[in-house]
C-alpha positions in Angstrom: 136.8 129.7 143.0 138.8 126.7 141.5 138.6 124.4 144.8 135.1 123.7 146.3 135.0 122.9 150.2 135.4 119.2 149.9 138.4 119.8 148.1 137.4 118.6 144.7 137.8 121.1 141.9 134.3 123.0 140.1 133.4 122.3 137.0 135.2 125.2 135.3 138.7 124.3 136.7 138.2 120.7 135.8 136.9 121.2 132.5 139.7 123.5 131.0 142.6 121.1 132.3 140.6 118.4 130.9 140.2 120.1 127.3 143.8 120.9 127.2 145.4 117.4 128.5 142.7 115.9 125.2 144.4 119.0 123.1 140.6 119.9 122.4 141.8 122.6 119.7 137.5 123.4 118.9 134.7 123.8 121.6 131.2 124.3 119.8 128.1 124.2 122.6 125.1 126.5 123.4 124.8 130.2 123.9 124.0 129.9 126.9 127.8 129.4 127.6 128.7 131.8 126.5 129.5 134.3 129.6 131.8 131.4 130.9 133.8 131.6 127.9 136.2 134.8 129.8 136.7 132.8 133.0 137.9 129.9 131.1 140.3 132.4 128.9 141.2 133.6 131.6 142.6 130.0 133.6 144.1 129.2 130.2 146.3 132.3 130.5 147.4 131.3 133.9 148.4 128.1 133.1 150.6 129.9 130.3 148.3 127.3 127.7 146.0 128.1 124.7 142.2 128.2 124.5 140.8 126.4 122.0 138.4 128.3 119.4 135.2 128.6 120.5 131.8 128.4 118.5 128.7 129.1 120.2 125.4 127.8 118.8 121.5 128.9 119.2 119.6 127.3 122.0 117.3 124.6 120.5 113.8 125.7 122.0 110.5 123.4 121.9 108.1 127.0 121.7 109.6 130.3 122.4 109.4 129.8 126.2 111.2 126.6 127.1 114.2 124.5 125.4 113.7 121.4 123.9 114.4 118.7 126.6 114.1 115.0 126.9 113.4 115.8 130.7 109.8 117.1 129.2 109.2 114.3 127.1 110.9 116.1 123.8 112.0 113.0 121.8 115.8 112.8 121.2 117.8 111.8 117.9 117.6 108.2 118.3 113.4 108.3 119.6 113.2 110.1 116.2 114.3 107.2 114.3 112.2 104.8 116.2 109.3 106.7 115.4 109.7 106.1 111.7 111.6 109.3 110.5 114.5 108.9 108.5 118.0 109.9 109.2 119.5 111.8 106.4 116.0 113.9 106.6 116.3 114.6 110.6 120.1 115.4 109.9 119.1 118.0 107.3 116.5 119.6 109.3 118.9 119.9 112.4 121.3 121.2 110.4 119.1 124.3 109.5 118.0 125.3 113.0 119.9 128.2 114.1 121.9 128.2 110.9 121.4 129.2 107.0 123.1 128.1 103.6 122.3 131.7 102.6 120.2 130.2 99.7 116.5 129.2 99.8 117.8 125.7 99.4 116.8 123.4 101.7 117.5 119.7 101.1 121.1 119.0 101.2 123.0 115.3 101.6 125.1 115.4 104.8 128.3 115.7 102.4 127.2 118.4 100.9 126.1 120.1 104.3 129.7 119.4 105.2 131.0 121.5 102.2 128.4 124.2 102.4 128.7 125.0 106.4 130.1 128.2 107.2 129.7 129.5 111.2 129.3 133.2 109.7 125.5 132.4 108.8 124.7 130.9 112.4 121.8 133.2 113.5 122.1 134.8 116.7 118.8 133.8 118.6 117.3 130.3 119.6 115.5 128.0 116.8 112.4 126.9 117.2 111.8 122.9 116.7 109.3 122.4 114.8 108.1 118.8 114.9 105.8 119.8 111.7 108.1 121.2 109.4 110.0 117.8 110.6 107.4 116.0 109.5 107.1 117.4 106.3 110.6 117.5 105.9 110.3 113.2 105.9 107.5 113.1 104.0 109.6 115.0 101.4 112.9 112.6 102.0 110.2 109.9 101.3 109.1 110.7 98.3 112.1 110.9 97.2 113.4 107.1 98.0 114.0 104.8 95.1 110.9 102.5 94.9 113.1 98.9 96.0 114.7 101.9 98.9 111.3 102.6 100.2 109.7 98.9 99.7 112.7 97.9 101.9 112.0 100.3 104.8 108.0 100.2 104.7 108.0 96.1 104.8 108.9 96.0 108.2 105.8 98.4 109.5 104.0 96.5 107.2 104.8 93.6 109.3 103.8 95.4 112.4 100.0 95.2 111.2 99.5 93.0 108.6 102.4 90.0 109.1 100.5 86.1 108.8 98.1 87.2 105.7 98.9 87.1 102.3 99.5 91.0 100.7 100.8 92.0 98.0 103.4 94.2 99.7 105.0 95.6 96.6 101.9 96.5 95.1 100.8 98.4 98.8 103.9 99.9 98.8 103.4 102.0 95.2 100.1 102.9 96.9 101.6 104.1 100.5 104.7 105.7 99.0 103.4 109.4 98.0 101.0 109.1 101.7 103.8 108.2 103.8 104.9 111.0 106.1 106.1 109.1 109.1 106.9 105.3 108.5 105.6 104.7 112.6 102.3 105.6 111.1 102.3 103.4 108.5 100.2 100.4 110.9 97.5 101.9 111.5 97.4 103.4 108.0 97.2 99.8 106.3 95.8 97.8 109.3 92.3 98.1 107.6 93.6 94.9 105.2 93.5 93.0 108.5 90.5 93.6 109.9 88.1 96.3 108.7 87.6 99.0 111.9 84.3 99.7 113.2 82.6 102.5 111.7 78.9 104.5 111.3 77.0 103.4 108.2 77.1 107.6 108.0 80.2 107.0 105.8 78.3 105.6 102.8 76.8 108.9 102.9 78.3 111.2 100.4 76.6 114.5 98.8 79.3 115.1 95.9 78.1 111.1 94.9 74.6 111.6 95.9 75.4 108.3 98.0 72.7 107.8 100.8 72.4 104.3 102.3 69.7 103.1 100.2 71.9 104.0 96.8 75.2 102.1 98.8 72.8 99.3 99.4 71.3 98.9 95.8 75.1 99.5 94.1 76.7 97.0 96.6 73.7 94.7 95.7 74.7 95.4 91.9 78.1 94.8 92.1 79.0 91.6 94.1 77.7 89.1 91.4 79.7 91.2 89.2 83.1 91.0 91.9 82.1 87.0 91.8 82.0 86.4 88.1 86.0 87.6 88.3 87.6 84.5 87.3 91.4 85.8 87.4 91.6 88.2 90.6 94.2 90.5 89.4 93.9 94.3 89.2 93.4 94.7 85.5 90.6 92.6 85.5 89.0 93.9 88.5 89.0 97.5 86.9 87.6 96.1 83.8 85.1 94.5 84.9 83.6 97.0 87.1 84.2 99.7 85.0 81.9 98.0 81.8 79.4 96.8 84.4 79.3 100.4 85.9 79.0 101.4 82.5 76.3 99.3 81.1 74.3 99.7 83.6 74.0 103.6 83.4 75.3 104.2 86.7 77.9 106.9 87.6 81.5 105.4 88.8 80.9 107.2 91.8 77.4 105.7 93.3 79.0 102.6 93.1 82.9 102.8 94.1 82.4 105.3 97.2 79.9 102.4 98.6 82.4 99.7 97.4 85.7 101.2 98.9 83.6 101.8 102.5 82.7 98.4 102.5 86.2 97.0 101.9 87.9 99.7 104.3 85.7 101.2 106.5 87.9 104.3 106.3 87.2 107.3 104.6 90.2 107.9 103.4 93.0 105.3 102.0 95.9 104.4 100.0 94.3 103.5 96.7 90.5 102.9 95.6 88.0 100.0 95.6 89.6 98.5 92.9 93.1 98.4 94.6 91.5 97.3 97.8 89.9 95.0 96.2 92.9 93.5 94.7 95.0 93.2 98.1 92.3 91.5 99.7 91.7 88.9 97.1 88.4 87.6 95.9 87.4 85.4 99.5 87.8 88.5 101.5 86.1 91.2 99.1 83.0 89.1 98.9 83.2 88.9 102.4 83.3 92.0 103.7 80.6 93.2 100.4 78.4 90.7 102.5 79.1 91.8 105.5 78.4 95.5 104.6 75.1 94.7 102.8 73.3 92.8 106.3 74.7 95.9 107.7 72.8 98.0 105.5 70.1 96.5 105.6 69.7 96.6 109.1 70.2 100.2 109.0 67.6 100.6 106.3 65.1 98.8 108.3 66.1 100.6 111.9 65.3 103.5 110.0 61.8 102.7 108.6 
């Protein structure tokens, strides 16, 4: 049928007399086109015209039961950027669903994807997207950003959580660079420099350190005078001094660091140590939060007896 009842014409009349009036010469969609392929060969041979070439590519599929589709919520090419991944790497990764350079290479510039592309390797069934692989796919891409390249991307999610206090952005960015997967999760990775997040005194426990909460307490005690006796807050000093104190004093680097870097962050894990933390925060704000954590413990201590 070329004519519906209202007397418009269907989609597959309209569509070939559409292609050949914009002298579309290629056609590339989705398999799943491909059984209308005849029935447009077939009106271009009526109308004495010719059909373009036709390339059919795999179905992009979310899991191997449904396609990937924004009407579920799947994010599109531009929510991808907005969530922090880069472009060259989400180009690249597209470029390999459904389709092989024959090689085990995988990272390829969008030029040289251009050179390399040959429709005889596009597999035959549907690719899975695999917001993972993505993932790691960026994490790769960032890595691999010159240091001024990444600084110059990462400031502005810096600015998200930390924007109105003074940070030594550069010096966070060397930090964050190699523990950057997705720039949109930069925030909350570095809004501890803002305001330390609540968290259970549980964390200054640590068997590998043979912290418990009375060791954290004692090596927290042990090391502010030290932090405040710091008379040029930069990082070289910082290490210095904690390291010779740490030394003289018998102690392992451990017993006293782990309980410094959870009093600073409040996190487990972060970008850098207690002396790097330290640093970003400057002096006012170390002794602060040391302070801070020591009433803490000591309430805990005394809850506990």
């Amino acid at each position: 049928m070329l004519i519906k009842s209202d007397g418009m014409p269907t989609y597959n009349f309209a569509n070939v007399i559409d292609d050949h009036l914009m002298a579309i010469s290629h056609v590339t969609r989705g398999t799943e086109y491909l059984s209308s392929a005849p029935k447009y060969n077939l009106l271009y041979m009526a109308l004495g015209w010719t059909p373009p070439l036709y390339i059919h590519l795999p179905v992009v599929m979310k899991d191997a039961t449904r396609k990937l589709s924004k009407r579920y919520g799947d994010p599109s090419f531009e929510d991808l950027l907005a969530m922090g991944y880069l472009r060259d790497a989400v180009i690249n990764f597209i470029a390999l669903l459904g389709w092989s350079p024959g090689t085990d290479r995988e990272f390829f510039t969008l030029d040289e994807l251009v050179d390399i592309f040959d429709e005889r390797n596009l597999n035959k069934s549907p690719a899975i997207f695999n917001m993972d692989k993505l993932t790691w796919f960026n994490a790769e891409y960032i890595r691999r950003l010159p240091f001024d390249e990444y600084l110059q991307v990462v400031t502005p999610w810096f600015d998200k959580a930390l924007a109105g206090i003074s940070i030594d952005y550069t010096r966070l960015a060397e930090l964050m660079q190699g523990r950057t997967e997705v720039f949109g999760r930069v925030p909350d990775m570095v809004a501890f420099l803002r305001e330390v997040p609540p968290y259970e005194t549980d964390l200054y426990m640590h068997k590998k350190m043979k912290s418990t909460l009375e060791s954290s307490k004692e090596a927290l005690d042990f090391i502010r005078p030290v932090l405040e006796d710091i008379a040029t807050w930069e990082e070289s000093a910082i290490h210095d001094a904690l390291m010779a104190a740490i030394s003289q004093s018998g102690r392992k680097n451990g017993i006293v660091l782990w309980p410094l870097r959870i009093a600073l962050s409040g996190l487990q894990n972060t970008p850098g140590g207690a002396v790097e933390i330290a640093y970003l925060l400057g002096k006012d704000e170390t002794l602060g939060r040391v302070d801070t954590a020591l009433a803490t413990l000591g309430r805990g201590q005394a809850n506990a007896h």
